[in-house]
LUMSE-121392 format. One record per residue (C-alpha): residue in one letter; x, y, z. Coordinates in steps of 0.001 Angstrom, whole numbers. Layout:
<recs>
A | X | Y | Z $
...
</recs>
This chain:
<recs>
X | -13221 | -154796 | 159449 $
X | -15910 | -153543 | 162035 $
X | -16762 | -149865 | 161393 $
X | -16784 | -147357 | 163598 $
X | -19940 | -145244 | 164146 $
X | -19813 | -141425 | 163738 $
X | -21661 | -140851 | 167061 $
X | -19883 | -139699 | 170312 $
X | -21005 | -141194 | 173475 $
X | -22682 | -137469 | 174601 $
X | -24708 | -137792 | 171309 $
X | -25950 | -140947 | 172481 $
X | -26669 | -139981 | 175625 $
X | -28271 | -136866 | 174019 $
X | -30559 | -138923 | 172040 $
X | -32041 | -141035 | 174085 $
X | -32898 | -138249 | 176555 $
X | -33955 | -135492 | 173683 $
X | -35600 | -138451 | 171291 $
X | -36879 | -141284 | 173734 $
X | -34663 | -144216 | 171842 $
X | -31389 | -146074 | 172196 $
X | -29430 | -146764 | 168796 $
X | -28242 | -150162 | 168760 $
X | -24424 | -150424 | 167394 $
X | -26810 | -151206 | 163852 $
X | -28715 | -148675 | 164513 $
X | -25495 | -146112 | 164520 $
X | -23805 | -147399 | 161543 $
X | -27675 | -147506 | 159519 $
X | -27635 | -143836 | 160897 $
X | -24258 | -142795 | 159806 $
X | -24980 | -144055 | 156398 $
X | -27654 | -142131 | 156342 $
X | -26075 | -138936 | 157381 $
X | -23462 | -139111 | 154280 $
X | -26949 | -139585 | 152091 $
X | -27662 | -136635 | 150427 $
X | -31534 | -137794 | 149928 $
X | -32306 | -137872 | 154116 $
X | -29452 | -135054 | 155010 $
X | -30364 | -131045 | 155080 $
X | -27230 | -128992 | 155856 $
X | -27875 | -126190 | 158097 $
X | -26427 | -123268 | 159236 $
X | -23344 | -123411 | 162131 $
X | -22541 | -127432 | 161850 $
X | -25661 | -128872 | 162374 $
X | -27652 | -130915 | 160404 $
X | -31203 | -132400 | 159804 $
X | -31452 | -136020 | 159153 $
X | -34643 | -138110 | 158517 $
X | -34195 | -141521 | 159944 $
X | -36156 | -144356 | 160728 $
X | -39441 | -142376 | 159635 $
X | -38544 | -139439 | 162131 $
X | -36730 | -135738 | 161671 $
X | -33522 | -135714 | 164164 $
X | -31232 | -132126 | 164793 $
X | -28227 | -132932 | 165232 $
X | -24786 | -131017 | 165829 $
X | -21294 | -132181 | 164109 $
X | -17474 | -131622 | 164412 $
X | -17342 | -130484 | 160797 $
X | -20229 | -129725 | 158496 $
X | -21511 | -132765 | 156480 $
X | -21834 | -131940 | 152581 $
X | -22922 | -135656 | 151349 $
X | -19284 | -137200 | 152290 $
X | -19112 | -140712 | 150736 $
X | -19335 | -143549 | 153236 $
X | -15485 | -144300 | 153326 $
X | -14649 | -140500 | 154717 $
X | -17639 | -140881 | 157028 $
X | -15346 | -141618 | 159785 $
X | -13829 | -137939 | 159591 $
X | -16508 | -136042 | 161439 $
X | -17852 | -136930 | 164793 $
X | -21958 | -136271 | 165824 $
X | -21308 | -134023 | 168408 $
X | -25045 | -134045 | 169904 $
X | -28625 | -134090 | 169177 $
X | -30453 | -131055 | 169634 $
X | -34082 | -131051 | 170476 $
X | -36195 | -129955 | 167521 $
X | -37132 | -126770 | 168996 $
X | -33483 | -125717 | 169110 $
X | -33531 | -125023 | 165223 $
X | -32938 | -121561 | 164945 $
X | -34382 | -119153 | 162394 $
X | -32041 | -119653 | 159681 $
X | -32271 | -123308 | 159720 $
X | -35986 | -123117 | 159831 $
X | -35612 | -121000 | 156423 $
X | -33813 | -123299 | 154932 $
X | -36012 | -126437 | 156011 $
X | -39116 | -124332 | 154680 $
X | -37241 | -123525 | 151090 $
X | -35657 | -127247 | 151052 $
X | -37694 | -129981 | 148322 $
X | -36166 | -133109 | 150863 $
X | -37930 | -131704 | 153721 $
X | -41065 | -131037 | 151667 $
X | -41372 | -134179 | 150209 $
X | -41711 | -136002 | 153722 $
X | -44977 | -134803 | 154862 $
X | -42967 | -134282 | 158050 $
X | -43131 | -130847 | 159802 $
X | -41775 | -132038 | 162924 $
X | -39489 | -128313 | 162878 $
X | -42879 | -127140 | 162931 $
X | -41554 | -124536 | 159912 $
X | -44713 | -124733 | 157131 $
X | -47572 | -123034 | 157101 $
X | -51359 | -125177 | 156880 $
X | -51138 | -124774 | 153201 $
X | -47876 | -126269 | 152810 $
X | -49050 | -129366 | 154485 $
X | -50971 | -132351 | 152645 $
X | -54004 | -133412 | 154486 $
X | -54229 | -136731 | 155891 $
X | -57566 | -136599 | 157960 $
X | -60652 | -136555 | 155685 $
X | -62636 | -133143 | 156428 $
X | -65798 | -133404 | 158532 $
X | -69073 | -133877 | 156849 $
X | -71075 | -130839 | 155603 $
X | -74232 | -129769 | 156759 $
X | -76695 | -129218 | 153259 $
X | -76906 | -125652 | 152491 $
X | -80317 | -124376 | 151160 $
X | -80877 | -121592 | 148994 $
X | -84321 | -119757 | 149126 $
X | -85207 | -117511 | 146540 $
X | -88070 | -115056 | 147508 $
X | -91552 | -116102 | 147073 $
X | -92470 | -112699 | 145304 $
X | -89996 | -113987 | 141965 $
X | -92228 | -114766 | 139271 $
X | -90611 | -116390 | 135783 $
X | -90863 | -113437 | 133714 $
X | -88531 | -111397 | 136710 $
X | -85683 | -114240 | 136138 $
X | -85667 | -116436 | 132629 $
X | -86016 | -119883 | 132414 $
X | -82524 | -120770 | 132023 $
X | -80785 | -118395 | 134221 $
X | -82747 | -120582 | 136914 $
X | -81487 | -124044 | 135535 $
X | -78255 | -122576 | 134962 $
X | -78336 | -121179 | 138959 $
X | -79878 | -124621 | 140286 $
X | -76866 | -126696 | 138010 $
X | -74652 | -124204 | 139212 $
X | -75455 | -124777 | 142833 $
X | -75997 | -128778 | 142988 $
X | -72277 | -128755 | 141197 $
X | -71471 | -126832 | 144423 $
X | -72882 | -129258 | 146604 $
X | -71632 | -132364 | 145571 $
X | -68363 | -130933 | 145372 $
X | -68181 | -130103 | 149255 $
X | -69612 | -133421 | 150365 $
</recs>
């Protein structure tokens, strides 16, 4: 028995103009397995959805909301379309920023988190040295010993931290 894919033709018109790729008739049924996967599938607000497939975030608008319906009962909604990414509106950018799934990508492609949400990929540039100069009119008796060791351990910690 050949199953049928959830997609309308529009939605696959939709994607390859909004997303740059044509889903095979594999590609659609990997897709529409994914969409009933609660792991790669973010509910959001009026029937649409966001879906991470094939390494990528997709927006897509259904017939029916989706609520992790087992494979069999996939059949029973229809993909409407696929909206570009900037199409999310507000609420369904609140609910991507408060959702673990989305988090756990490394994916902001809703462009939704702020730079501290974000893990860094790139290593940070290099750091130029910083040098500390103390006056020349200290003497040893105005600042102990090992307040100066303490300062210079202190700093060189510092140091070889940043770099």
């Amino acid at each position: 028995m050949r199953r049928r894919t959830p997609f309308a033709h529009h939605a696959l018109e939709r994607v390859c103009e909004r997303y740059g790729i044509r889903l095979t008739k594999r590609q659609q049924q990997a897709f529409g397995r994914t969409l009933s996967n609660p792991k790669f599938t973010i509910p959001l607000t009026r029937n649409r959805v966001a879906c991470y497939f094939g390494g990528r975030w997709y927006l897509l608008a259904c017939n029916a909301p989706i609520r992790a319906l087992p494979p069999h009962i996939m059949t029973s909604y229809t993909v409407q379309t696929f909206l570009r990414l900037e199409d999310a509106s507000d609420d369904d950018k609140r609910i991507l920023r408060n959702d673990e799934r989305y988090l756990k990508t490394n994916n902001d492609a809703f462009h939704v988190l702020s730079a501290s949400h974000l893990k860094s990929t790139e290593p940070l540039p290099p750091r130029n040295k910083i040098t500390v100069e103390l006056p020349d009119d200290l003497t040893d008796d105005e600042l102990p010993r090992d307040e100066i060791q303490s300062a210079e351990s202190m700093l060189n910690t510092y140091c070889d931290e940043k770099q």
